[in-house]
Structures are given as C-alpha cells and as structure tokens.
C-alpha positions in Angstrom: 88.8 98.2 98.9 92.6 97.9 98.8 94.7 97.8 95.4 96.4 94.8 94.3 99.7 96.1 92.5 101.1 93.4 89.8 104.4 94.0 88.3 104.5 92.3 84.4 108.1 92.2 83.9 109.5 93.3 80.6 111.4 90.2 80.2 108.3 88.6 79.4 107.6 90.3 75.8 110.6 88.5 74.3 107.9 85.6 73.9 104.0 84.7 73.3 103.8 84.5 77.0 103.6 88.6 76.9 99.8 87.9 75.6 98.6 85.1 77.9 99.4 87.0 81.1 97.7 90.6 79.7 94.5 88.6 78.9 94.6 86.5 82.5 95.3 90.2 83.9 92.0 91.2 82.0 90.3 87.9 83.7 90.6 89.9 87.4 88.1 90.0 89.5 89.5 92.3 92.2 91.0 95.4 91.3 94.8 96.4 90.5 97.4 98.4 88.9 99.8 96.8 86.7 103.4 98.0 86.9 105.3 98.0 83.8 109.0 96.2 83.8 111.6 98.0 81.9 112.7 95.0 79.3 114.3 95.5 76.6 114.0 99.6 77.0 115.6 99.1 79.9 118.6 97.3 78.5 118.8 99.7 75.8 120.0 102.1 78.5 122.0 99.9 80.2 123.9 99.3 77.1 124.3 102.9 76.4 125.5 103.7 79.6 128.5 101.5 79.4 129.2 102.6 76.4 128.9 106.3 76.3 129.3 106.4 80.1 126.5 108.4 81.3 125.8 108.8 85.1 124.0 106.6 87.3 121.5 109.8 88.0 120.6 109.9 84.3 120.3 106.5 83.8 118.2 106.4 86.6 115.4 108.8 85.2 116.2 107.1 81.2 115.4 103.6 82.8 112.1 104.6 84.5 111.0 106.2 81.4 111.7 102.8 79.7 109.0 101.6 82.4 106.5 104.1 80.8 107.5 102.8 77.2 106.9 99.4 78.1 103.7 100.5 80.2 102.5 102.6 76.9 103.4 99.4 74.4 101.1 97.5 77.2 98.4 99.7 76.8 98.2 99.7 73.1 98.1 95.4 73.4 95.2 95.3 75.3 91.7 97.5 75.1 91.5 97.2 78.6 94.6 98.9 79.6 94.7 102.5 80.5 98.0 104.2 81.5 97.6 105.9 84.8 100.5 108.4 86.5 99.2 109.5 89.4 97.4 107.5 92.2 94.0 109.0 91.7 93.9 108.2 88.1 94.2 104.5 89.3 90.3 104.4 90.7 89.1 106.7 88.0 90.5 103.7 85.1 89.2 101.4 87.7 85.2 103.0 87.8 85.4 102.9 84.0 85.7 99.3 84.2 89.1 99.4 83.1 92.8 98.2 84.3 95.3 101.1 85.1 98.8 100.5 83.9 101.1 102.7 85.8 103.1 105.2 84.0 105.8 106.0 87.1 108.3 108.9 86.3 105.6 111.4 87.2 105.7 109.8 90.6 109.4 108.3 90.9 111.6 110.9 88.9 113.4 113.1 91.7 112.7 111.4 95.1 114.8 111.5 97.7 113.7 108.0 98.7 113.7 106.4 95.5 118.0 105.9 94.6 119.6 106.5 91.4 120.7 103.2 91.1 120.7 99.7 89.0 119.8 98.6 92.7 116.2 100.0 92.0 114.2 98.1 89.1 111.0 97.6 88.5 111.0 95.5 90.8 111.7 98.0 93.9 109.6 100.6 92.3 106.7 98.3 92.3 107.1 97.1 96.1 106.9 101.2 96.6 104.0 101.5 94.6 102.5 99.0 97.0 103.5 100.8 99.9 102.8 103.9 98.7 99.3 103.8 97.9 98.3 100.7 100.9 98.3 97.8 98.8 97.5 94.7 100.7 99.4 92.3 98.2 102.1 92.6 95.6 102.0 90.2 92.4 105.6 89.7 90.4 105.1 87.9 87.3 108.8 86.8 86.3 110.3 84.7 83.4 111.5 82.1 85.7 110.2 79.6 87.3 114.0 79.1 89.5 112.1 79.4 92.8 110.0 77.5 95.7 108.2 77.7 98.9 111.2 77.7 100.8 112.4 81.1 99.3 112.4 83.7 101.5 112.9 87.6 99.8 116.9 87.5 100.8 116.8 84.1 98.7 115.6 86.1 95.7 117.5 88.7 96.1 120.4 86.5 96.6 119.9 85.0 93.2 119.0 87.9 91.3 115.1 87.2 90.8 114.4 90.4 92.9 116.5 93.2 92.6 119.2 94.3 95.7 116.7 96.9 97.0 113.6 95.0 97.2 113.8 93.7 100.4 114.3 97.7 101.7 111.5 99.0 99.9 108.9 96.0 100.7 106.6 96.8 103.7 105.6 93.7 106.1 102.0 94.3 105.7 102.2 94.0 102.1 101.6 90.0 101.3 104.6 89.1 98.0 102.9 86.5 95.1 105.8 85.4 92.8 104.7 83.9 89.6 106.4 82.4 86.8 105.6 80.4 83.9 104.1 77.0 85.4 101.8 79.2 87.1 100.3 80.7 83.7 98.1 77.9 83.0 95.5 78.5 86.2 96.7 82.2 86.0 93.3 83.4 83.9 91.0 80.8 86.4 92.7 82.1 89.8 92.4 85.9 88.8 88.6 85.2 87.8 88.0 83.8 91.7 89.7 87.2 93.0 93.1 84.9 93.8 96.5 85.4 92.8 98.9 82.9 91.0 102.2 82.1 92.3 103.7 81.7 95.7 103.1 83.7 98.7 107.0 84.3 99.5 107.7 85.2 102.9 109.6 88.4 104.6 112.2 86.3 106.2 110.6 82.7 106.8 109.4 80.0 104.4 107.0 80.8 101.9 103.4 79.5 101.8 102.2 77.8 98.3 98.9 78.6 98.8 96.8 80.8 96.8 94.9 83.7 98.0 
C-alpha cells in the first residue's frame, strides 16, 4: 500500500487549530507521513538572514532544520507521533501502529536536486517526499482558506499559497488535496473513512471538490 504524505504547515501553531488537525491526523485510517512546515523556526532564519546576511546555502540547511524543530515539537504534542528520517523508518513507525513525522535534513541537506533557495519550502520538500518514496496523494494543510475548485497549482503558486518551486517538484501521478480551515470540521470524520479533506487541485486544469 502506497503512503499518503500530509504537510502540517507551521503557520498553523500560531493558534488552537495546531491541536485539532494533530488529533484528526491521529483519526487516519490509511497510512501516511506527516511533513513538518517550518513556521515560526523558519522565520526565525529568515529574519536573521537579512539581518546578519548569511548565504542563501546556509539558510537553506538552517531552514530545513527548522522543519525538524517543528517536526520534533510535533512529536512531543501528540503520543502517536514518531519522528522518522529516513524512508524505511516510515513503515517501521507505521507497524508499531504509529504516525511517522518526517524529520528531512538527513534526506534533503546536500542534494543536487533539492536548491538552496526561499523558492524551496516545506512545501516543495513535501511534494518531493511524495515523489520520492511513490506517494499516490499529497495532503497540504494551510492557514488559509483563499482558494477554490477552479485553482489550478500555477494559481497557487501565483498567489503565494504554494511556494515558486512546487509546481517543478510535483509529479503528475501524485493526486494534490489542499485544505484549510473550513475543511477542519469533517477533517477527523473524512480521515476515519480513509478520505482526505480539502480540494483535489489540479496539475494545470480545474480542480475537483470531491473527496477521496
């Protein structure tokens, strides 16, 4: 059985919605890997670059090792979260009947195919993950609720819900949910059935609201 790879973005620990989506995350009844946004870790090193005036290269690595912070802080939230870093330790979490939360500068730091750049986010990393490892769908849970059926991926990208690499590092066999916060309510309910919450957003045509 295929993954599911679900990116929590760290934008949403700044309020009580952090806790509803870990414990509609621990309602799943398919199995995943949760990839870690970089939230306010993140932003710490964006912050520092412009002011001490670091390279894009180390800010790079600093920001991806934000990911594991907020991945780590996930972890210690919920009993059910286990932080993973390679591939293989996602089905060993998985057979102990837990939920792997991926850890990713073991696997990210120093690739040539990964750039050292604020183009990559979480975002990116997590349509890699999916790619990587043969995910069959991709889950972004975002803080806004500022899209619709008839986005497309250039339309997020275009309005900065996805980052500017996304659309380059998301494979056409992998199936994109986008959540936000209308879709928390049914989240728990929907993840129970084996579904997904959100919107399946299309590669390059309209999205389709339906559930899967």
């Amino acid at each position: 059985m295929s993954l599911i790879v679900v990116k929590l973005g760290g934008s949403t620990a700044a309020d009580t919605r952090l806790f509803a989506w870990i414990k509609a995350l621990t309602k799943a009844n398919v199995p995943f890997v949760v990839v870690p946004g970089g939230g306010s870790f993140a932003d710490q090193v964006r912050e520092a670059q412009g002011r001490i005036g670091f390279s894009d290269e180390a800010a790079h690595e600093m920001a991806i090792l934000a990911m594991d912070q907020f991945g780590l802080m996930l972890c210690d939230l919920s009993p059910r979260f286990r932080p993973a870093r390679e591939r293989e330790e996602f089905w060993q979490v998985l057979e102990e009947g837990n939920m792997p939360v991926w850890l990713p500068s073991t696997m990210t730091i120093g690739r040539s195919d990964i750039a050292a750049s604020w183009s990559v986010t979480s975002d990116s990393l997590s349509a890699w993950l999916a790619g990587t490892i043969g995910a069959e769908k991709l889950l972004l849970i975002k803080q806004t609720d500022e899209f619709s059926e008839e986005d497309d991926i250039a339309a997020l990208q275009s309005r900065g819900i996805v980052d500017e690499a996304f659309g380059a590092m998301m494979r056409s066999n992998v199936r994109l949910f986008v959540a936000g916060p209308q879709h928390l309510a049914e989240a728990a309910s929907l993840m129970e059935q084996g579904r997904l919450p959100g919107l399946n957003i299309a590669h390059g045509t309209r999205a389709r609201s339906a559930s899967a």
